[in-house]
PyMOL Python script that loads the backbone (N, CA, C, O; Angstrom):
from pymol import cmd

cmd.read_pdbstr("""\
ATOM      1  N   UNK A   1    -123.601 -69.520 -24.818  1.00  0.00           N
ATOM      2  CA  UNK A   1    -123.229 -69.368 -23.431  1.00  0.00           C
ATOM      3  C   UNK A   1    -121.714 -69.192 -23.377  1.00  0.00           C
ATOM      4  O   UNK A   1    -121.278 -70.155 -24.007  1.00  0.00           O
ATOM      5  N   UNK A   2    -120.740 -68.492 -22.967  1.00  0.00           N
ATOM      6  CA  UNK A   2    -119.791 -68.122 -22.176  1.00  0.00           C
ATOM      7  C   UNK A   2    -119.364 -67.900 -20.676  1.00  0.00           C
ATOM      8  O   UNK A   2    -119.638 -66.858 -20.080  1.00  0.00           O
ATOM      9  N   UNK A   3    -118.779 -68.788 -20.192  1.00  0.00           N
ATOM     10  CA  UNK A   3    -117.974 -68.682 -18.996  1.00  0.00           C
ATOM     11  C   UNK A   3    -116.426 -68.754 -18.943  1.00  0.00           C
ATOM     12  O   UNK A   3    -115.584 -69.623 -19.170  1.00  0.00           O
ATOM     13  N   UNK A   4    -116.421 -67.519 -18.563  1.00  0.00           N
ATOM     14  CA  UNK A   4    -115.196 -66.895 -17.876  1.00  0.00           C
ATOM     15  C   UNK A   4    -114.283 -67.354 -16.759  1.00  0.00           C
ATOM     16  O   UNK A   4    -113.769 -66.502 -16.034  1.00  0.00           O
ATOM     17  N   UNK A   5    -114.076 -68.477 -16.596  1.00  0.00           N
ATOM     18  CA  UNK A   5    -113.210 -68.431 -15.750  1.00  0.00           C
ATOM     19  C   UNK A   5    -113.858 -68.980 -14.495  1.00  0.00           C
ATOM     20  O   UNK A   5    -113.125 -69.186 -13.529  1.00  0.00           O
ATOM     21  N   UNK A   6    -115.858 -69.380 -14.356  1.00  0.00           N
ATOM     22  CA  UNK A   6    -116.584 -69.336 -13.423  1.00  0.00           C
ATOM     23  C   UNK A   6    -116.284 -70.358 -12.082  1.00  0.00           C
ATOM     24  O   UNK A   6    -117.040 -70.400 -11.111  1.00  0.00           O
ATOM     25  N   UNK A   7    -115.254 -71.030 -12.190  1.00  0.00           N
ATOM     26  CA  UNK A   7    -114.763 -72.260 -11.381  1.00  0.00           C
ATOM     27  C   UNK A   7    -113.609 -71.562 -10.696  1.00  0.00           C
ATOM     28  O   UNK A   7    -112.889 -72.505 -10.368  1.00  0.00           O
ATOM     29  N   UNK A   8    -113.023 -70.451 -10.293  1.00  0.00           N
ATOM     30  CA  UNK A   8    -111.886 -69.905  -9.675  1.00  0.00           C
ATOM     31  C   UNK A   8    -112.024 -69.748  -8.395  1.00  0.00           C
ATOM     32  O   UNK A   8    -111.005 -69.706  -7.705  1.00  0.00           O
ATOM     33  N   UNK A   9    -113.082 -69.648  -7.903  1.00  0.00           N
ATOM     34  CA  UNK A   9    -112.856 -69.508  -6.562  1.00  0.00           C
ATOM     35  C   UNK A   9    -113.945 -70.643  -5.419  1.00  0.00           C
ATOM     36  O   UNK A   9    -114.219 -70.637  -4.218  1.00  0.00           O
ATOM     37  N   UNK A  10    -114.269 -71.432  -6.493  1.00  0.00           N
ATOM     38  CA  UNK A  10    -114.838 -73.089  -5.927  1.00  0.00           C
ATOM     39  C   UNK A  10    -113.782 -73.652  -5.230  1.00  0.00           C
ATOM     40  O   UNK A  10    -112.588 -73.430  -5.434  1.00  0.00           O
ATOM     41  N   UNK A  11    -114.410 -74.616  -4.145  1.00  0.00           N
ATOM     42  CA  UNK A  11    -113.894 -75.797  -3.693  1.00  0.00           C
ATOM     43  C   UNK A  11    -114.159 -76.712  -4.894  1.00  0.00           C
ATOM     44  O   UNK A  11    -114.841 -76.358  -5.856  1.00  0.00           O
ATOM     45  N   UNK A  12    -113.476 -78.115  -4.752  1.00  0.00           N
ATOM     46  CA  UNK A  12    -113.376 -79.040  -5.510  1.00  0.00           C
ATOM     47  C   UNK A  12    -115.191 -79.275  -5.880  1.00  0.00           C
ATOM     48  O   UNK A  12    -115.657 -78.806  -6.918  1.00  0.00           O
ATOM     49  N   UNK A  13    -115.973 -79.969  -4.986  1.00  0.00           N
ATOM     50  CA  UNK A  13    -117.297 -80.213  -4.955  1.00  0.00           C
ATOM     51  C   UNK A  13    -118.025 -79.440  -5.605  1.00  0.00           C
ATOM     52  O   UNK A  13    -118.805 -80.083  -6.308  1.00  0.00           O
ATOM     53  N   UNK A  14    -118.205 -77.727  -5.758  1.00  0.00           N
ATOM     54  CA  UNK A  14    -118.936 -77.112  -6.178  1.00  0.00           C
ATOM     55  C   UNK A  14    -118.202 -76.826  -7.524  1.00  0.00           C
ATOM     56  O   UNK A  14    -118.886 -76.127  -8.271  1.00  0.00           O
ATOM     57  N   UNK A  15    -117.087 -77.155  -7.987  1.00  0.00           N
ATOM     58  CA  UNK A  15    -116.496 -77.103  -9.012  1.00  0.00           C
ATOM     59  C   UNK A  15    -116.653 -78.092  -9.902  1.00  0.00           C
ATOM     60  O   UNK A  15    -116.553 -77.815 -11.097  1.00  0.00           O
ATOM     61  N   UNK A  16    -116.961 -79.586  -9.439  1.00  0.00           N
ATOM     62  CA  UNK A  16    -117.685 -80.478  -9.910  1.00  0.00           C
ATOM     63  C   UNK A  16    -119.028 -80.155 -10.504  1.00  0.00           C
ATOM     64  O   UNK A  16    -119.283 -80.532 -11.648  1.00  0.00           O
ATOM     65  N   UNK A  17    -119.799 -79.557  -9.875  1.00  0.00           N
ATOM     66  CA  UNK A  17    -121.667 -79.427  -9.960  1.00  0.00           C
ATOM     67  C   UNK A  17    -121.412 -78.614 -10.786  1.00  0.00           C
ATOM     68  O   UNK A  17    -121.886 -79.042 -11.838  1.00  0.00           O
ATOM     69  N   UNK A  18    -120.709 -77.223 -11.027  1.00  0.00           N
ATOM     70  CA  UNK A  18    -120.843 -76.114 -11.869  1.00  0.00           C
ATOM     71  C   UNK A  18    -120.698 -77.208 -13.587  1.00  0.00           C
ATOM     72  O   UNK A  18    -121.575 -77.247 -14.450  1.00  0.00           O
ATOM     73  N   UNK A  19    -119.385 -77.941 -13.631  1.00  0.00           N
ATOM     74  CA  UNK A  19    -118.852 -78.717 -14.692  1.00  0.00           C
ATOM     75  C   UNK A  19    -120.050 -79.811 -14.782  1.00  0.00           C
ATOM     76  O   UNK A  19    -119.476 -80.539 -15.592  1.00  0.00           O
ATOM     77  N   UNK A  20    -120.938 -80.283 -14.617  1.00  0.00           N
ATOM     78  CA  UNK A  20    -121.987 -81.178 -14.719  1.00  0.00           C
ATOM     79  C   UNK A  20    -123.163 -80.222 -15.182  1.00  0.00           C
ATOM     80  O   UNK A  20    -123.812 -80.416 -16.209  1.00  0.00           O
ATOM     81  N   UNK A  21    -123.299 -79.502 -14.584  1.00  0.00           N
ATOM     82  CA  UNK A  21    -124.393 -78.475 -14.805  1.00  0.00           C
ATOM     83  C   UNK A  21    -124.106 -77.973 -16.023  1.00  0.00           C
ATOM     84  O   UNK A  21    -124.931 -78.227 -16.901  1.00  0.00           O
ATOM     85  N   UNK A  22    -122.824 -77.099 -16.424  1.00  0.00           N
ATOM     86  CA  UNK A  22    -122.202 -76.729 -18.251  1.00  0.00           C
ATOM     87  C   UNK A  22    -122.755 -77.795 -18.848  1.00  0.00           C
ATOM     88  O   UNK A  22    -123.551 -77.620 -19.771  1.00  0.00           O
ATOM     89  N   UNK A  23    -122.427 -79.022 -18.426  1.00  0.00           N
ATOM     90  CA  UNK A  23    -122.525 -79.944 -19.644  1.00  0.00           C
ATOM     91  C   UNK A  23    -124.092 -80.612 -20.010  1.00  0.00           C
ATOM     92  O   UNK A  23    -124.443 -81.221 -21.020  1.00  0.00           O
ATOM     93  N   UNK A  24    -124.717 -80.320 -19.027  1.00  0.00           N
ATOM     94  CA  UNK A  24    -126.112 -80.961 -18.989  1.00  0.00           C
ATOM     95  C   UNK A  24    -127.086 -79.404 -20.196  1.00  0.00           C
ATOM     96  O   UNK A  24    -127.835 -79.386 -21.173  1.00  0.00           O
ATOM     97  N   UNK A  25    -126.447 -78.429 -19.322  1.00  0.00           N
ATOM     98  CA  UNK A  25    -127.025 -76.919 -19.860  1.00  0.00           C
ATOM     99  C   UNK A  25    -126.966 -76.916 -21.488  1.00  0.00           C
ATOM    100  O   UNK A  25    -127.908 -76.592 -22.212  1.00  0.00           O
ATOM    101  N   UNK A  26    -125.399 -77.430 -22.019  1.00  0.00           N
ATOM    102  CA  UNK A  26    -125.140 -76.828 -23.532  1.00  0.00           C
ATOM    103  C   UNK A  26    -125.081 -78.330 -24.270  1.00  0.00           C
ATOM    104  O   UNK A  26    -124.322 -78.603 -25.200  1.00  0.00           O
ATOM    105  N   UNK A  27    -125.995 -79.199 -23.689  1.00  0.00           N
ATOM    106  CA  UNK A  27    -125.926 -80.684 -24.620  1.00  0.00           C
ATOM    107  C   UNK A  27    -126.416 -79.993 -25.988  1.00  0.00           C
ATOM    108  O   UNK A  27    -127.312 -79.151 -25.935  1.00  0.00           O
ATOM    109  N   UNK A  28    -125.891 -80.310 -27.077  1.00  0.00           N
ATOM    110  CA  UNK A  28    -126.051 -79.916 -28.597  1.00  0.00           C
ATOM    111  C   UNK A  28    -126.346 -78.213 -28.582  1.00  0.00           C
ATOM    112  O   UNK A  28    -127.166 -77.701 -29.344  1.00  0.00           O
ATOM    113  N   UNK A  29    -125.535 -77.425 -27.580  1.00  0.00           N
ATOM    114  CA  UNK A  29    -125.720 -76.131 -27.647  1.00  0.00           C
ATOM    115  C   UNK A  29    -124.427 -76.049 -28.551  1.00  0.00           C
ATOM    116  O   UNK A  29    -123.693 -76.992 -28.846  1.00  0.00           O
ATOM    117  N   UNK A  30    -124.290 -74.625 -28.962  1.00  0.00           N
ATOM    118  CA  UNK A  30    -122.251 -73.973 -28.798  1.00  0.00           C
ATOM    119  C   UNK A  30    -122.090 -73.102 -27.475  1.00  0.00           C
ATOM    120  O   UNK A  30    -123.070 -72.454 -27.108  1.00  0.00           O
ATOM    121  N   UNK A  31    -121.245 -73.064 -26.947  1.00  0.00           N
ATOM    122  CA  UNK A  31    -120.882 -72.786 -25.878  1.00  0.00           C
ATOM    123  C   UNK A  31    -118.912 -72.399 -25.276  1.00  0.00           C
ATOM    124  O   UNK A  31    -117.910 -73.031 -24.945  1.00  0.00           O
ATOM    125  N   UNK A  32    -119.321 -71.107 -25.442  1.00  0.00           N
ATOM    126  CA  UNK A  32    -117.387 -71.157 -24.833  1.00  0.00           C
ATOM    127  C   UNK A  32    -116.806 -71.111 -23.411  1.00  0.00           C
ATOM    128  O   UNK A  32    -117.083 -70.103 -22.760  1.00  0.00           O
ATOM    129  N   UNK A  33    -116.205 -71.851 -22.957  1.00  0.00           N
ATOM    130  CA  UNK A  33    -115.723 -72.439 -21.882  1.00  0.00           C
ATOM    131  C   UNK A  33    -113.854 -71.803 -21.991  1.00  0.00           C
ATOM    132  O   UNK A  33    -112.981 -72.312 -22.694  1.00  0.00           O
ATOM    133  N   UNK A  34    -113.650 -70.252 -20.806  1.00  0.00           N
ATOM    134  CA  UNK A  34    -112.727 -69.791 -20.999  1.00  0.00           C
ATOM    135  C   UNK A  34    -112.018 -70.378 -19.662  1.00  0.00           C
ATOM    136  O   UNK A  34    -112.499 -69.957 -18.610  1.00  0.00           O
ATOM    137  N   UNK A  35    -110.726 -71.475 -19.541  1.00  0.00           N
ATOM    138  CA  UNK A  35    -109.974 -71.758 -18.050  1.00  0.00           C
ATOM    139  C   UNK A  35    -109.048 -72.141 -17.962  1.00  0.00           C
ATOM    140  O   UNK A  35    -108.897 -73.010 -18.820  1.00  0.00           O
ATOM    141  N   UNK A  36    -107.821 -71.958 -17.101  1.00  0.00           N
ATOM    142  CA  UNK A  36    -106.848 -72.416 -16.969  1.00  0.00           C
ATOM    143  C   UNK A  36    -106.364 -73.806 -16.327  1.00  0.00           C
ATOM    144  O   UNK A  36    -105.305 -74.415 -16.176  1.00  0.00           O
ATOM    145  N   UNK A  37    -107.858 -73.983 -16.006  1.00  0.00           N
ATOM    146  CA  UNK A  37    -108.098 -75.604 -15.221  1.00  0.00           C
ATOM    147  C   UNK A  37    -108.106 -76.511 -16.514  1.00  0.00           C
ATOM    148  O   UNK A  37    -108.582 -76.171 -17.598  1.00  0.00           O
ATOM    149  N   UNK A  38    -107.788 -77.146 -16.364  1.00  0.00           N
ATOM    150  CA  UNK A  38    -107.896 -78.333 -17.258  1.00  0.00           C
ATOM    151  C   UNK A  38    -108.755 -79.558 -17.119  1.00  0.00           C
ATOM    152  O   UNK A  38    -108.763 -80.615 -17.750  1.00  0.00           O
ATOM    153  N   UNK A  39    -109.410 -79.156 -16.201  1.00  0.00           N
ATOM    154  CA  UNK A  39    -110.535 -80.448 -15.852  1.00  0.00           C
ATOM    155  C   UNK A  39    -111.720 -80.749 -17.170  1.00  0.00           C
ATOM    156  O   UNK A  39    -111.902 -81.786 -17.807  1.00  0.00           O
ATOM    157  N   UNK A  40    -112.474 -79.295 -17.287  1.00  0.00           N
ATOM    158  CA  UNK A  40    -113.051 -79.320 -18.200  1.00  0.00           C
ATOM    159  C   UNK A  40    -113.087 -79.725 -19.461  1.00  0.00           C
ATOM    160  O   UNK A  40    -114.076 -80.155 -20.056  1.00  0.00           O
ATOM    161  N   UNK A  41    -111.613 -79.539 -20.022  1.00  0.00           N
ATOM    162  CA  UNK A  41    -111.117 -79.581 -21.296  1.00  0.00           C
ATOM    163  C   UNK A  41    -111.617 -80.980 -21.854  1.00  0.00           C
ATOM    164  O   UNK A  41    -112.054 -81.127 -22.995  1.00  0.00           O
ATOM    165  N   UNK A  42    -111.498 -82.018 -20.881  1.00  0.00           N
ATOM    166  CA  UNK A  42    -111.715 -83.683 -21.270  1.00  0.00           C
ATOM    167  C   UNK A  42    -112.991 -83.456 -22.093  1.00  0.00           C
ATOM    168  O   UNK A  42    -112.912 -83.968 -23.210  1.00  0.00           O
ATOM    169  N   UNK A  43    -114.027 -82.889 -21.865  1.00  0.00           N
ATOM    170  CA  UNK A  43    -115.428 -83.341 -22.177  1.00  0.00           C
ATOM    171  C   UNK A  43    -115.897 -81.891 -23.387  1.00  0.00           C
ATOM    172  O   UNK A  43    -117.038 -81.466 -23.568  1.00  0.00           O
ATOM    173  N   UNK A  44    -114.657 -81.407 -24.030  1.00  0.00           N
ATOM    174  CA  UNK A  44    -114.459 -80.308 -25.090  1.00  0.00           C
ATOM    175  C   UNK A  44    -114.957 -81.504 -26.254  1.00  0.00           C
ATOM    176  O   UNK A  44    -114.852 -82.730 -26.219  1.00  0.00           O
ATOM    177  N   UNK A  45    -115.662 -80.391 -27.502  1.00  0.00           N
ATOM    178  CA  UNK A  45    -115.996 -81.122 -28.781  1.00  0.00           C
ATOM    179  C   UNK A  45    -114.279 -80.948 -29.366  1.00  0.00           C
ATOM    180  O   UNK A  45    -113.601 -81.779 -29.970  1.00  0.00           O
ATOM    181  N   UNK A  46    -113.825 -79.190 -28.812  1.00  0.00           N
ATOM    182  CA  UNK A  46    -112.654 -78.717 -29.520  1.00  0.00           C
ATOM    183  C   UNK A  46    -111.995 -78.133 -28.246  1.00  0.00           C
ATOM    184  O   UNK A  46    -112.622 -77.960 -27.201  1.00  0.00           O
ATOM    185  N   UNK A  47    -111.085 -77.932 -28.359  1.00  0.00           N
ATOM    186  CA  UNK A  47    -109.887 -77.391 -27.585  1.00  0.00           C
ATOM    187  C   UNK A  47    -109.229 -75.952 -28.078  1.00  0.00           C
ATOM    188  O   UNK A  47    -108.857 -76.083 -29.244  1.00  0.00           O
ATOM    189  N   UNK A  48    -109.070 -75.155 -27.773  1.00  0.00           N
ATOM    190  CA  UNK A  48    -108.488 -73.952 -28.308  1.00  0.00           C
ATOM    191  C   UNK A  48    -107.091 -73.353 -27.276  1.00  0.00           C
ATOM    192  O   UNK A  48    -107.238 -72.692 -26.248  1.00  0.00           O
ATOM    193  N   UNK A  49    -105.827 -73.766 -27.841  1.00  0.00           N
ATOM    194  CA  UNK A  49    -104.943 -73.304 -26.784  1.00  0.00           C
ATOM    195  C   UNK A  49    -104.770 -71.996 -26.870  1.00  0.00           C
ATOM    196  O   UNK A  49    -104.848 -71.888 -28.094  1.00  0.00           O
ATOM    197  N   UNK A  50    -104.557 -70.700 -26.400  1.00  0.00           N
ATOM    198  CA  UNK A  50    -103.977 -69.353 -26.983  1.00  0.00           C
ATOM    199  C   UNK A  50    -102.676 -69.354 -26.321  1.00  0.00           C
ATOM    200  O   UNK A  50    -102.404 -69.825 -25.217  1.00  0.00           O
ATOM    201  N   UNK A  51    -102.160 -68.954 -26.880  1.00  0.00           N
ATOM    202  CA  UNK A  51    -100.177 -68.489 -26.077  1.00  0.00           C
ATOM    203  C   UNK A  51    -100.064 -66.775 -27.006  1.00  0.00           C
ATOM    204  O   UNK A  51    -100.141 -66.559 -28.215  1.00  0.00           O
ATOM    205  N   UNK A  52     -99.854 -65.780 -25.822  1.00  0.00           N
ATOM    206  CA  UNK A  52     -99.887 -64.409 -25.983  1.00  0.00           C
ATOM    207  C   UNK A  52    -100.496 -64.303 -27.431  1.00  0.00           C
ATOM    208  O   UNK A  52    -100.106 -64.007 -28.560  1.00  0.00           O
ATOM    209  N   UNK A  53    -101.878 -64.776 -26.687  1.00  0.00           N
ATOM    210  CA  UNK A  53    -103.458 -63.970 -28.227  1.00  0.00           C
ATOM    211  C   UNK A  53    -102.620 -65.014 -29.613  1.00  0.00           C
ATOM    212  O   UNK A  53    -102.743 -64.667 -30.788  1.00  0.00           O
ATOM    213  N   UNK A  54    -102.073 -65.861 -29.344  1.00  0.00           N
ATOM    214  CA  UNK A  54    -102.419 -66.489 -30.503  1.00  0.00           C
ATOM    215  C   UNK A  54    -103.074 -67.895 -30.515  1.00  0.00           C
ATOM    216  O   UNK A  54    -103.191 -68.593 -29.508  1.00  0.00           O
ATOM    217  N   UNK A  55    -103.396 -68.162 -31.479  1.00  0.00           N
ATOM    218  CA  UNK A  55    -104.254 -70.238 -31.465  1.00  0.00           C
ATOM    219  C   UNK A  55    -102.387 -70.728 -31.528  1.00  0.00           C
ATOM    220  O   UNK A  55    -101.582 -70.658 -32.457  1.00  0.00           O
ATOM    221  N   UNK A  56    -102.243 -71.193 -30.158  1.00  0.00           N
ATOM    222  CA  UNK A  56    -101.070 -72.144 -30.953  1.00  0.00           C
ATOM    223  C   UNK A  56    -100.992 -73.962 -30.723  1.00  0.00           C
ATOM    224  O   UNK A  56    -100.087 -74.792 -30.810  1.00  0.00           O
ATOM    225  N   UNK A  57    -102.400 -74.012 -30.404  1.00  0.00           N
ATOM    226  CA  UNK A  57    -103.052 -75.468 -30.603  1.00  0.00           C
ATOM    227  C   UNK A  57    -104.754 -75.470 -30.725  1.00  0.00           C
ATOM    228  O   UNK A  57    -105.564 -74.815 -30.070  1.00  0.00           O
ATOM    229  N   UNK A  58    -104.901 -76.103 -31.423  1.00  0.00           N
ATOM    230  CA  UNK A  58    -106.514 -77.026 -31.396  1.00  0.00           C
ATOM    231  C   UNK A  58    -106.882 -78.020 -31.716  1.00  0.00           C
ATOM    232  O   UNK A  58    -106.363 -78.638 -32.645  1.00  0.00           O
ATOM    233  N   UNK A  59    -107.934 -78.472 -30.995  1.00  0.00           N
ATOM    234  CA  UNK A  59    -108.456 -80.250 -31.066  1.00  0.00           C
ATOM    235  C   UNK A  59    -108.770 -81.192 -30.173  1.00  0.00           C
ATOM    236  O   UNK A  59    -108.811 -80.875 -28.984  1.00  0.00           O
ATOM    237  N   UNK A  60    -108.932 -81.966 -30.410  1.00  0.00           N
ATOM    238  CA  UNK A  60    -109.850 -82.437 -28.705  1.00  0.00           C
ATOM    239  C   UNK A  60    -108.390 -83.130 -27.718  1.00  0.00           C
ATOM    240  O   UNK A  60    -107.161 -83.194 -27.692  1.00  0.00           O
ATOM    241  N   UNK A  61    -109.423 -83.467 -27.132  1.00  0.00           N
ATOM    242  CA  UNK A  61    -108.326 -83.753 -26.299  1.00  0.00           C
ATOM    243  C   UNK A  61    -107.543 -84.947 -26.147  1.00  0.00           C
ATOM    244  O   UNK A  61    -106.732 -85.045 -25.226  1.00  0.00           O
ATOM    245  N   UNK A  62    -107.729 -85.854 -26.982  1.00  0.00           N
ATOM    246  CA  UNK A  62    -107.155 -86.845 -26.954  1.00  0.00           C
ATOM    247  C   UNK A  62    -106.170 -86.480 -28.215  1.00  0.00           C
ATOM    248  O   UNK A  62    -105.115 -87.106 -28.111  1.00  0.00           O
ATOM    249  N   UNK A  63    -106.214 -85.748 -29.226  1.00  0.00           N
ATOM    250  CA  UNK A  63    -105.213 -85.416 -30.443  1.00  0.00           C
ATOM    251  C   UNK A  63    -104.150 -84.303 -29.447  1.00  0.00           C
ATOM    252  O   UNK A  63    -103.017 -84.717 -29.202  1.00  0.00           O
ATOM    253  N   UNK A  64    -104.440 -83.338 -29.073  1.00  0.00           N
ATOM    254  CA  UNK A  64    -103.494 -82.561 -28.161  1.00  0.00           C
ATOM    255  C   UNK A  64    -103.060 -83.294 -27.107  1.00  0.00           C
ATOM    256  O   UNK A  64    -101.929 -82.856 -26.897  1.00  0.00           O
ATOM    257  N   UNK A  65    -103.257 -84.045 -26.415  1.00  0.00           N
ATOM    258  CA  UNK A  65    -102.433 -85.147 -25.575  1.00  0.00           C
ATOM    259  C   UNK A  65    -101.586 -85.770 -26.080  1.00  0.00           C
ATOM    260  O   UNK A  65    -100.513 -85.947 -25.503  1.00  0.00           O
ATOM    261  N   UNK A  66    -101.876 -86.325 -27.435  1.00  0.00           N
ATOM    262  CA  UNK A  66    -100.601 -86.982 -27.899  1.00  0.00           C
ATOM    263  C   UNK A  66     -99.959 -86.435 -28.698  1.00  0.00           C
ATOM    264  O   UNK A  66     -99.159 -87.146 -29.305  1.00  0.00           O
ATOM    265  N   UNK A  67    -100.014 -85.017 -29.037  1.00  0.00           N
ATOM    266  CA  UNK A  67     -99.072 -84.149 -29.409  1.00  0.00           C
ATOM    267  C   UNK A  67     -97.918 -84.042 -28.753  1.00  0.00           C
ATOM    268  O   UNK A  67     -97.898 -83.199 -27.855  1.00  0.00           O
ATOM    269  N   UNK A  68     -96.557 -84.913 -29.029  1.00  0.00           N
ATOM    270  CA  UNK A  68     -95.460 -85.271 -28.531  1.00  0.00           C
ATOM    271  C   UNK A  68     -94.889 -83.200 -28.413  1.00  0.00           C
ATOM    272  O   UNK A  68     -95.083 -82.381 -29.311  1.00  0.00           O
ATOM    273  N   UNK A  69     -94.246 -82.928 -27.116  1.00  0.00           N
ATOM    274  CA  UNK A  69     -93.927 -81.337 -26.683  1.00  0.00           C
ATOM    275  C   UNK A  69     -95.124 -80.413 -26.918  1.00  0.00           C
ATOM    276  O   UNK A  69     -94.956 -79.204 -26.760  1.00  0.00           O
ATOM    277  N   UNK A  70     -96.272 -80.871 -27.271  1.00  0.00           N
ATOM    278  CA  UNK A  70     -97.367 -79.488 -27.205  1.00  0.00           C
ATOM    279  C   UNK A  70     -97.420 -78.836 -26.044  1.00  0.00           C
ATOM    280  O   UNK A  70     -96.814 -79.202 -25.036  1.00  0.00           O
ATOM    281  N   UNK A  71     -98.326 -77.588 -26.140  1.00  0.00           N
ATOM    282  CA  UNK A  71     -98.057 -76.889 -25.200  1.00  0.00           C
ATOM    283  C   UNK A  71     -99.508 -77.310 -24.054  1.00  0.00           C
ATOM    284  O   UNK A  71     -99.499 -76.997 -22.864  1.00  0.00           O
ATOM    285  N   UNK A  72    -100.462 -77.927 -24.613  1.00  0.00           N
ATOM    286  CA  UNK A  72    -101.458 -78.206 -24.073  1.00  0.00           C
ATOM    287  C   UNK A  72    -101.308 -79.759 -23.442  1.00  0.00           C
ATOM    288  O   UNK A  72    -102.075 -80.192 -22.583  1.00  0.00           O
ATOM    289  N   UNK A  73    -100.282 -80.458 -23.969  1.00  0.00           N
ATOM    290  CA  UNK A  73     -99.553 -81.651 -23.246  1.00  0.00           C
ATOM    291  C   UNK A  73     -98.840 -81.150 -21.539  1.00  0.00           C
ATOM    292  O   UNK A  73     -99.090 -81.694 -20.463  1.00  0.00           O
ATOM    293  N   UNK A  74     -98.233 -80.365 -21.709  1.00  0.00           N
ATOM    294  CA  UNK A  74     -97.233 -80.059 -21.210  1.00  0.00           C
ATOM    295  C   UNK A  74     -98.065 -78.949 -20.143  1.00  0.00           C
ATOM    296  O   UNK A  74     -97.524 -78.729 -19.059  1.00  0.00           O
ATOM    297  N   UNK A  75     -98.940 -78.489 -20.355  1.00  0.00           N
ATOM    298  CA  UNK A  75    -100.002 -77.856 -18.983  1.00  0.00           C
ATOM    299  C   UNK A  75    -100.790 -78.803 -18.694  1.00  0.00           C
ATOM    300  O   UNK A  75    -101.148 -78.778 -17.516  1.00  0.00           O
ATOM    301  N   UNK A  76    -101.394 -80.018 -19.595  1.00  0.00           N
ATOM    302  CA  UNK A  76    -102.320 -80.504 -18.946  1.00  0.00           C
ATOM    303  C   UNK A  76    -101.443 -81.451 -17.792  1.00  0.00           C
ATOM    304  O   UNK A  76    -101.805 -81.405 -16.617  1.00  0.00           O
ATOM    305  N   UNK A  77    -100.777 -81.940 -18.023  1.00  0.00           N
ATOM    306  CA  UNK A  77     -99.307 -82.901 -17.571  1.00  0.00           C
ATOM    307  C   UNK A  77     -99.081 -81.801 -16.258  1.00  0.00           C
ATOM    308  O   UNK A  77    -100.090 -81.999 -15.581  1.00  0.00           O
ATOM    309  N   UNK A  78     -98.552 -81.116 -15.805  1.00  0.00           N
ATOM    310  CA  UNK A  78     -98.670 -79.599 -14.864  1.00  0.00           C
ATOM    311  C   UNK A  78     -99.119 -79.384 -13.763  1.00  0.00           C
ATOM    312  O   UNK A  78     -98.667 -79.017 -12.678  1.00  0.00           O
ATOM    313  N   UNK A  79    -100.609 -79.810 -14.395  1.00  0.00           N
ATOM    314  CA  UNK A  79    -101.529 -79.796 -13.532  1.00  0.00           C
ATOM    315  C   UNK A  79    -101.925 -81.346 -12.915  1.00  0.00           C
ATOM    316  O   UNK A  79    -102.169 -81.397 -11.709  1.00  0.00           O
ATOM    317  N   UNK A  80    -101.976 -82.273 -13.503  1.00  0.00           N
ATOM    318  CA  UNK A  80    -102.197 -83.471 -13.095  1.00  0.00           C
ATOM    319  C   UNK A  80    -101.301 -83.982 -12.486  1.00  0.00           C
ATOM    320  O   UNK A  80    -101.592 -85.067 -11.983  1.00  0.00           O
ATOM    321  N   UNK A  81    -100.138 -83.564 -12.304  1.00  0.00           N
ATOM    322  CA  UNK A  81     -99.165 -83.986 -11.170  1.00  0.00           C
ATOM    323  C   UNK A  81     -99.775 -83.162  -9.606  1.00  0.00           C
ATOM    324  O   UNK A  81     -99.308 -83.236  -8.469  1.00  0.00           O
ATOM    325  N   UNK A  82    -100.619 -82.624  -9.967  1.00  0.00           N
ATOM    326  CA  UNK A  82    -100.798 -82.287  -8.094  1.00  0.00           C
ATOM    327  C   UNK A  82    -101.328 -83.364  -7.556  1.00  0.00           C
ATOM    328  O   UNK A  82    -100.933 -83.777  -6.466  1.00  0.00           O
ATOM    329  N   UNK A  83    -102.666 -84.196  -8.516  1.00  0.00           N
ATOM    330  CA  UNK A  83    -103.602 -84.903  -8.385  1.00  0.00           C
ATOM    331  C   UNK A  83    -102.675 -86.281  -7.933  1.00  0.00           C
ATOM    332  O   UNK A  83    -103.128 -87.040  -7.076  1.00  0.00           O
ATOM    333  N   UNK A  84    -101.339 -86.544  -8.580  1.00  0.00           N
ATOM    334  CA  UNK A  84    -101.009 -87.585  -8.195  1.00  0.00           C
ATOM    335  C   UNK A  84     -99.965 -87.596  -7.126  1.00  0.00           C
ATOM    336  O   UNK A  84     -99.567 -86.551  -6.612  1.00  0.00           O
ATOM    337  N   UNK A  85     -99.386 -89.143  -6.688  1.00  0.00           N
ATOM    338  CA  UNK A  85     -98.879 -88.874  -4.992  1.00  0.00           C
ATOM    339  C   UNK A  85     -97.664 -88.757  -5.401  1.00  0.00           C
ATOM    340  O   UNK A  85     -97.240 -89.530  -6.261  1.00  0.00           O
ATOM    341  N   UNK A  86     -96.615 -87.447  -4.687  1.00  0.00           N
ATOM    342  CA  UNK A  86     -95.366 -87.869  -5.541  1.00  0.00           C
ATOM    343  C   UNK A  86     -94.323 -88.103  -4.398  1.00  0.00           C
ATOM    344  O   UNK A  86     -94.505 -87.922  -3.194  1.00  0.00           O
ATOM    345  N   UNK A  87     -93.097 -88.580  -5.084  1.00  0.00           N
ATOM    346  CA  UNK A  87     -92.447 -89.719  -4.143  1.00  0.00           C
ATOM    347  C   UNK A  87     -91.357 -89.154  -2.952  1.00  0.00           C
ATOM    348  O   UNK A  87     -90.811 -89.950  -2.188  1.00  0.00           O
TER     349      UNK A  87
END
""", "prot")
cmd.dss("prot")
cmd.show_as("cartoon", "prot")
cmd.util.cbc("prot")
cmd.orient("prot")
């Protein structure tokens, strides 16, 4: 299975169900999951960063989080500041 990007033009809620539904769909499947959201990424076996067509990270997500300046630190970090209240 491959999805493209299929969460881009969801509200939050139906962006939830789609991400429950992937994961219920490809339990012990392979499956590629292409997005710039980072929600998904948490519940990755693997992680694949590309920066202009190249791999320039992989691994789950708790090893790329604590990759002190990665680039997958540093988007996921990006994005999770919307989620939080800022001062």
């Amino acid at each position: 299975m491959v999805l493209d990007e299929p969460t881009a033009s969801l509200d939050a809620r139906a962006e939830n169900e789609i991400y429950e539904t992937f994961r219920r769909l490809t339990k012990d499947r392979t499956a590629l999951f292409i997005s710039h959201r980072m929600a998904l990424s948490r519940i990755a076996d693997e992680i694949v960063v590309l920066e202009d067509g190249v791999v320039a990270e992989r691994g789950t997500h708790e090893q790329l989080i604590a990759k002190e300046g990665g680039r997958y630190a540093q988007l996921f970090e990006k994005q999770a500041e919307w989620y939080q209240e800022h001062a």
